[in-house]
N, C-alpha and C positions, 0 to 999 in steps of 0.2 A: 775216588772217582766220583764225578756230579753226572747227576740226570742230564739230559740234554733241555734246554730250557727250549721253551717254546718260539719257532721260528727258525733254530738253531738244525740246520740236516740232518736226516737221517742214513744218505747215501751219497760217499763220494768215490766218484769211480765206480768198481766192484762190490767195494766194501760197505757193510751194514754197520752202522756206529751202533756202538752199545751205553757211550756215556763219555763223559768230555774229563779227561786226563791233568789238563792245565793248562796251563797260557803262559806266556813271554816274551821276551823280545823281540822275536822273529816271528810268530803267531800262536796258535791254537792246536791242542793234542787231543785225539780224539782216542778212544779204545773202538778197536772196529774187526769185526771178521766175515773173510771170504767165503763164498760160495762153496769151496772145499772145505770149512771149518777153523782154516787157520787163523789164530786171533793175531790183528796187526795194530802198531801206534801207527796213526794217521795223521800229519804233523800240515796243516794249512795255515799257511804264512799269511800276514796281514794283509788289509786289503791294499794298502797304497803303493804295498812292493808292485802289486798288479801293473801301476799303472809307469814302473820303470823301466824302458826298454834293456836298459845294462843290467839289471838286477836278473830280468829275464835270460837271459842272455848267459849271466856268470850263473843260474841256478840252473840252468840246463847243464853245462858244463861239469859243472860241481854233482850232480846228479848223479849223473852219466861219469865220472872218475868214483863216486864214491859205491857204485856196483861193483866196481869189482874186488871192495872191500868185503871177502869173505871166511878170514880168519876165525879163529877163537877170540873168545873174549871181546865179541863186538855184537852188535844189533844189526842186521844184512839191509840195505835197501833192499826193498821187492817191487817198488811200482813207484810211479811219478808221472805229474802230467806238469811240466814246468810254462804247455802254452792253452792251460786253461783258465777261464774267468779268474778265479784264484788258485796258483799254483799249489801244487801239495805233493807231498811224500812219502810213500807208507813204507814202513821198518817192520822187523821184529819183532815182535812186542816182548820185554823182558821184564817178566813175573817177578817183580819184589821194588820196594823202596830205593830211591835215591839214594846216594852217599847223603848228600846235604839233608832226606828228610827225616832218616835213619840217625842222625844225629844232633838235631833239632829236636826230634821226641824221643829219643833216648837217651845216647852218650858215646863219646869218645868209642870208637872202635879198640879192641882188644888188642896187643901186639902181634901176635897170632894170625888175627884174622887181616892186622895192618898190612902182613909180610906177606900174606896172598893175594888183598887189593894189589899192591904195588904191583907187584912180580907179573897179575896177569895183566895188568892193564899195559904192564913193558912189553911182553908179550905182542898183544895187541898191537903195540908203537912200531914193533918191530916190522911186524907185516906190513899194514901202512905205508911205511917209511921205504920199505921195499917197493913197494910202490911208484916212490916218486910222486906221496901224497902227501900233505900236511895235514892237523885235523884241526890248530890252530884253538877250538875251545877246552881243551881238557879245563873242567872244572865239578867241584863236586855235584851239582846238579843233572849233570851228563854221564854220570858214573851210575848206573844198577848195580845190586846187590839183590843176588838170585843164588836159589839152592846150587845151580851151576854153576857158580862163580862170576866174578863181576863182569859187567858189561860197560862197554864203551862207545855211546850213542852220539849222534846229530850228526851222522857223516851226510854232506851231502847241502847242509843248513849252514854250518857255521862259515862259512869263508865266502856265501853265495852274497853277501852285503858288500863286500872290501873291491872295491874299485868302481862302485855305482856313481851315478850323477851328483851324489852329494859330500862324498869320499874323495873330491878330487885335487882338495888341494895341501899343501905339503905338510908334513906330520902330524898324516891323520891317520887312527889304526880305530878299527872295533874288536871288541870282544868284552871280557871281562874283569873289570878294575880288580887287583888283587891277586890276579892269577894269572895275567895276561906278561907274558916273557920283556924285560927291557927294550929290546931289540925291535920286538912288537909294539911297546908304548910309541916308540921314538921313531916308528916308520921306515925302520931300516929292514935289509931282507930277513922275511924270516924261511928258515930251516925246517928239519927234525928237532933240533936244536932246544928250540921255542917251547914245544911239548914236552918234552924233559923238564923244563923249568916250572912249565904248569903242572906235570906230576907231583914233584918235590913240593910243591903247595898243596895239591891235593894229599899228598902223604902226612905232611902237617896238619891238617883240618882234620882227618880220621883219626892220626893218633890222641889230637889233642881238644877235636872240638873248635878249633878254633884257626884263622889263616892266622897266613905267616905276616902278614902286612894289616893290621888291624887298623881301621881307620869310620870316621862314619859320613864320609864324601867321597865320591867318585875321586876329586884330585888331588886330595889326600893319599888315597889307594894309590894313585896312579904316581905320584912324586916320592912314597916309600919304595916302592919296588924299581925306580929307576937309581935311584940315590941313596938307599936305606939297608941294613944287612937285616936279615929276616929275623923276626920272635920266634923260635923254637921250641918255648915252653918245657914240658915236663920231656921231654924227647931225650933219650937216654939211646947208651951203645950204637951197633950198625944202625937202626934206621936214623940216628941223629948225624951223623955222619954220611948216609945218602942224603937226607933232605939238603944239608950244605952244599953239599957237591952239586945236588938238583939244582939249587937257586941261587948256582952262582952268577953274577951279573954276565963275566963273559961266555959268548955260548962254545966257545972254544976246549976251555974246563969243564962243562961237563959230562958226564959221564954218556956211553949212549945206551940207548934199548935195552939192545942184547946185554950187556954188561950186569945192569941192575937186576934183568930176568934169572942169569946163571949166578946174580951173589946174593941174592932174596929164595931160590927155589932152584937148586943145583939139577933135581930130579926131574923138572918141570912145574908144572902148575897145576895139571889134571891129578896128579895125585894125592896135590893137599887139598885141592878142592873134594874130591873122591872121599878124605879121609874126613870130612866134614868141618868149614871154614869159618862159619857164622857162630856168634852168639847165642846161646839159646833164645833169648826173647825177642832176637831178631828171627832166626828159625822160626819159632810161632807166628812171629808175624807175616811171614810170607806166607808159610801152609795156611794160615786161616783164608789171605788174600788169595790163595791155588784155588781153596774153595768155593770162595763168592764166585771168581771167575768161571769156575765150570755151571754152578747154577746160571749163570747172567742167562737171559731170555732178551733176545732180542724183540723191542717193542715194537708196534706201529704195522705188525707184516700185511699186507692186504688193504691197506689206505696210500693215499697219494704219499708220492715219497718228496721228499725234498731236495734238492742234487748238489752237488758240486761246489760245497761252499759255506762257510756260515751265513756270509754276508752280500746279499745278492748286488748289481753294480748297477744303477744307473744309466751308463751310458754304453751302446753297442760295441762302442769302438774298444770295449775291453776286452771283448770276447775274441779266439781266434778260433780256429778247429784243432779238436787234438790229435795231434804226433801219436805213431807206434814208438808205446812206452810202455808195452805190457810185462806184465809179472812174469818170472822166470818158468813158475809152474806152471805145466799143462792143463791142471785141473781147473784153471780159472777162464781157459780160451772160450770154454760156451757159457759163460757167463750173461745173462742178456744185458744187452745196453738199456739204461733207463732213460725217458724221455726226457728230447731236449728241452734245456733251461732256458727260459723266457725270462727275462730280467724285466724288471717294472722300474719306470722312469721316475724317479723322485725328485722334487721340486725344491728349495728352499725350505730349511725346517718350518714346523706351524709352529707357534705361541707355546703352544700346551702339549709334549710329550702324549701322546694316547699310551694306553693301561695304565696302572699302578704307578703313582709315583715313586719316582729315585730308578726305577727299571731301566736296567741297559734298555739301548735302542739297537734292534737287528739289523736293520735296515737302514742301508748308508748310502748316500747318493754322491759320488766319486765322478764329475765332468772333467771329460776332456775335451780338447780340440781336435779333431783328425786328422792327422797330419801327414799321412802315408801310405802306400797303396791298399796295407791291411787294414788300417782304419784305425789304429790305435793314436794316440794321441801325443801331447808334448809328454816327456817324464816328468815326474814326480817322487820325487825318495824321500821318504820319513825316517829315516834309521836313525837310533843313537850313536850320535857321532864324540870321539872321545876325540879334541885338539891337543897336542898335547905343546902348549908354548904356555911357558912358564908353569905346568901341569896341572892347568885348567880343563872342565868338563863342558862345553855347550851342551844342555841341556835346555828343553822345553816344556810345556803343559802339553802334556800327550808327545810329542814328536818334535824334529825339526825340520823344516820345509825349505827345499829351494823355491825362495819362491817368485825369482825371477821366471822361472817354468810352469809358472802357473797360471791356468789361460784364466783370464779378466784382469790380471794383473796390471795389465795396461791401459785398465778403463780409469780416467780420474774424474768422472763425469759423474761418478755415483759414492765416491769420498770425498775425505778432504785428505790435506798432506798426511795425516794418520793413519790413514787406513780405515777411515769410521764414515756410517753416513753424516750426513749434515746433521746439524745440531736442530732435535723438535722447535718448529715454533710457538707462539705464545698460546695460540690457540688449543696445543693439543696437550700444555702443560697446566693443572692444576693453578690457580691463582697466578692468569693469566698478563695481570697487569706488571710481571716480572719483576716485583718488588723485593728486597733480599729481606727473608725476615728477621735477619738480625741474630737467628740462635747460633750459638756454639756446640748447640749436642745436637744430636738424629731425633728427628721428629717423631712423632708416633706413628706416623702414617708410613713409614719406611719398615718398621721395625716388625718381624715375625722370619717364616719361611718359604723361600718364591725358588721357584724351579721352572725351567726351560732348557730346549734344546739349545745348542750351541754351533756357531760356523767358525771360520777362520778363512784371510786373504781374500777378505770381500763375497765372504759365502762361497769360496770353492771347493772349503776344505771341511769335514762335517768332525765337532771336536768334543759330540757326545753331550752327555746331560750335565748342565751345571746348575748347586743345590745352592744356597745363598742363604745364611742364618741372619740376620741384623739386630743385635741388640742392640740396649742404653749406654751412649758414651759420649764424652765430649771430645772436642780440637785436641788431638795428639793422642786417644786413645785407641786402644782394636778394639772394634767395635761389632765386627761380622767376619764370617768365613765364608768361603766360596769353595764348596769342594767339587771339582771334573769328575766325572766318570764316563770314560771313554767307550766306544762300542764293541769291546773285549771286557768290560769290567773294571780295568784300569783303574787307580782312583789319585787324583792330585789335589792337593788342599795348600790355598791363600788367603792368608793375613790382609784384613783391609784393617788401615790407620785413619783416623776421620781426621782431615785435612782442610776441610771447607762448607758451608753448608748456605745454602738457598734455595729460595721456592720454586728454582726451574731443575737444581741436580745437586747433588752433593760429590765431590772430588773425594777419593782417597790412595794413601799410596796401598798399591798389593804386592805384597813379599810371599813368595812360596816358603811354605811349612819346612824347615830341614829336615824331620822327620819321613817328608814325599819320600817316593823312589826316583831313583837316579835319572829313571826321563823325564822328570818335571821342572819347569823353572823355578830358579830360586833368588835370582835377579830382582831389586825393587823396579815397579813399575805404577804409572798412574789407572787408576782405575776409577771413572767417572756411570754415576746412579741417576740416571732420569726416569722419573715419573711420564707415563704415557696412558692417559686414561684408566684403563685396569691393569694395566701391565707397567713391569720396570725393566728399562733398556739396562745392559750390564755392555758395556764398551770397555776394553781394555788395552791400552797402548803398552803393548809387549811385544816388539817387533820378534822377538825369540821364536815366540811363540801365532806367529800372526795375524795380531791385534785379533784375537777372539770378540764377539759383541753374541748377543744373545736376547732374546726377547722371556723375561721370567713371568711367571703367574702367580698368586700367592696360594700358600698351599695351607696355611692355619685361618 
């Protein structure tokens, strides 16, 4: 767990955050506890889901179906506000490590303890499924591993993106490259089905360390598990012969729920957990984490609190009032409400980042147009969107924009065909007489590191801090890197190739790192360096991405 950085809430809803859990796809995990004492994850979704009416819409829904998941072997919703500033959700909170981080800093789960993941997370599906639910993400990351036995979280989160403004056209699925069901890559209906298939991958990865689809691209991932029969590694006896059955392509063969529960744990599941499931070194590592968590001292008590949010919004029309969506317990009914949130209007980034440089930036100015009696505005969906034609990933730097719905879009009065303003003129560039100087490598005057904030789609879209290294190279070599860091932390890093160079800007192509994470472009792109008095324009024609530009400072 991290400290809450500065800026970052102290209160949303109810709940008093105690430290920030992680981040992801979907947004921000907070550790938080009620006024009755009960400690909850408090999971607030990014900011630009805010600004999708359908997103809202399917997270209300999703919400509200995933309460009434209160089985074994899960994490309960207890609270949601889906029509505030930034939506959020608060769960369960389940004491101990992921699957995925559980085995990142350890090792391979034990057979043993393999046959009691499995067994209760089937358990789990079982209920669910009864339901008439889907949970659509099983994947190790969303699996806990607790003295209680495992846990199976994000109900409520994961299926709240699949039908949004940006989701709409044909064979498009989200979720999880690797884990995510055929059926599910290919946009076809998914089932109970679909989960079973994500088990048998998660049962792979515990016993083995590693998935069944090993790849180091999104569509890679994505064209093995449609087309590919699984890596099963050291997997031996029964469970080598469930995880087969789990992942096999048709969702017709495999096996269901109940099935794997009664041939994993005939008894049930509470008694092999009872009899003690875990590892020893994972055992220590929970009880030690039991114990920080009972020390935690909530900070801040008696100073202005912060509300509703990481990242406060710009513009009013994000705001609605909130819906009765109160927690199931009593004890939180006199809860007091904290005072309402006043959002501060933010402008067009300035030049120079204020604090510390490379520092996320809190504060994110999100306009819209208001386009409706509540005042909300056009949508906007930024989701990781997985195409799957020819088992291709669109991917972006930070996100992907519709960004036909993005108000100024329609201004061409303040770009060119690019996306970009006008090109400086002579006046406001260094040796003004626009003479080409003739070199083939980066000048000196380029060369150190410049940092600024960053827009996109003609500054509507705010795309966080970009860090800008420039060293000594000539025509065809990399010469600098530009690394994002988005307003979650987020980090995307681009290769610039020196392609050109004169006294008014220097052209290069930018190719995203393969190393980035899967929402970052990785697309060649041009990316053109003008000199502007003390600052350097950073313009990038990446329509993927779009066209980011950026005003940098130097910072050596």
């Amino acid at each position: 767990m991290h400290p809450l950085d500065p800026g970052e809430p102290t209160v949303i809803g109810p709940y008093r955050l105690l430290g920030r859990l992680g981040s992801g796809g979907m947004g921000r995990v907070y550790l938080g506890r009620s006024s009755g004492g009960r400690t909850v994850a408090v999971k607030v979704v990014h900011p630009h889901f805010a600004l999708d009416e359908e997103f809202r819409a399917r997270f209300r829904r999703e919400v509200e179906a995933a309460r009434r998941v209160g089985g074994d072997w899960t994490a309960p919703v207890l609270d949601a506000d889906p029509e505030g500033a930034v939506p959020w959700v608060a769960t369960g909170y389940a004491a101990g490590p992921s699957l995925a981080d559980a085995v990142r800093d350890q090792s391979a789960l034990p057979t043993h303890s393999v046959r009691v993941l499995v067994a209760g997370l089937a358990e789990a599906l079982t209920h669910v499924h009864g339901l008439g639910l889907v949970h659509r993400d099983v994947k190790p990351s969303n699996v806990m591993l607790t003295m209680d036995g495992p846990r199976l979280i994000d109900f409520g989160i994961a299926r709240a993106t699949d039908g949004t403004a940006s989701l709409t056209s044909t064979g498009v699925s989200v979720g999880s490259p690797g884990y995510m069901s055929p059926e599910q890559i290919l946009g076809k209906g998914v089932a109970g089905a679909a989960d079973v298939f994500s088990l048998g991958a998660v049962l792979v990865f515990a016993a083995t360390g590693a998935s069944p689809f090993p790849g180091d691209s999104s569509a890679s991932l994505l064209y093995k598990v449609v087309h590919e029969e699984p890596e099963l590694g050291p997997l031996t006896g029964e469970l080598r012969d469930i995880a087969r059955q789990c992942l096999a392509k048709d969702p017709g063969a495999r096996p269901a729920p109940e099935e794997l529960a009664r041939r994993l744990a005939p008894s049930g599941v509470a008694g092999l957990v009872a009899a003690g499931w875990l590892p020893g070194p994972l055992v220590e590592r929970v009880s030690r984490s039991a114990v920080r968590l009972l020390d935690l001292e909530t900070e801040g008590a008696g100073v202005a609190e912060q509300q509703s949010g990481p990242v406060p919004f710009g513009s009013p029309s994000t705001h609605a009032p909130a819906q009765g969506f109160g927690p199931p317990d009593p004890s939180y009914a006199n809860f007091p409400s904290p005072p309402p949130y006043v959002p501060t209007q933010t402008s067009t980034p300035a030049p120079k980042p204020s604090g510390v440089p490379g520092r996320m930036t809190v504060s994110v100015a999100a306009a819209s147009t208001p386009s409706g009696a509540d005042g909300r505005g056009r949508k906007v969906s930024c989701t990781l969107v997985l195409g799957v034609a020819g088992a291709l990933a669109a991917v972006t730097v930070g996100s992907v924009f519709v960004f036909g719905l993005l108000p100024g879009n329609d201004d061409d009065n303040a770009s060119d065909a690019g996306g970009h303003p006008p090109a400086a003129t002579a006046s406001e560039q260094p040796g003004s007489d626009g003479a080409d100087q003739g070199a083939d490598e980066v000048p000196a005057s380029y060369r150190g590191t410049w940092e600024g904030q960053a827009v996109a789609a003609n500054g509507a879209v705010p795309m966080g801090t970009f860090s800008l290294k420039i060293e000594r190279g000539k025509i065809g070599d990399r010469f600098a890197v530009m690394t994002q860091t988005d307003q979650l932390g987020g980090t995307c890093a681009v290769d610039l190739t020196l392609k050109s160079v004169t006294d008014k800007e220097i052209v290069a192509e930018g190719k995203g790192q393969a190393k980035s994470a899967a929402q970052c472009t990785k697309n060649a792109h041009t990316v053109r360096l003008r000199p502007k008095n003390d600052t350097l324009l950073y313009l990038s024609e990446n329509e993927q991405s779009g066209n980011p530009e950026a005003t940098l400072t130097r910072q050596d």
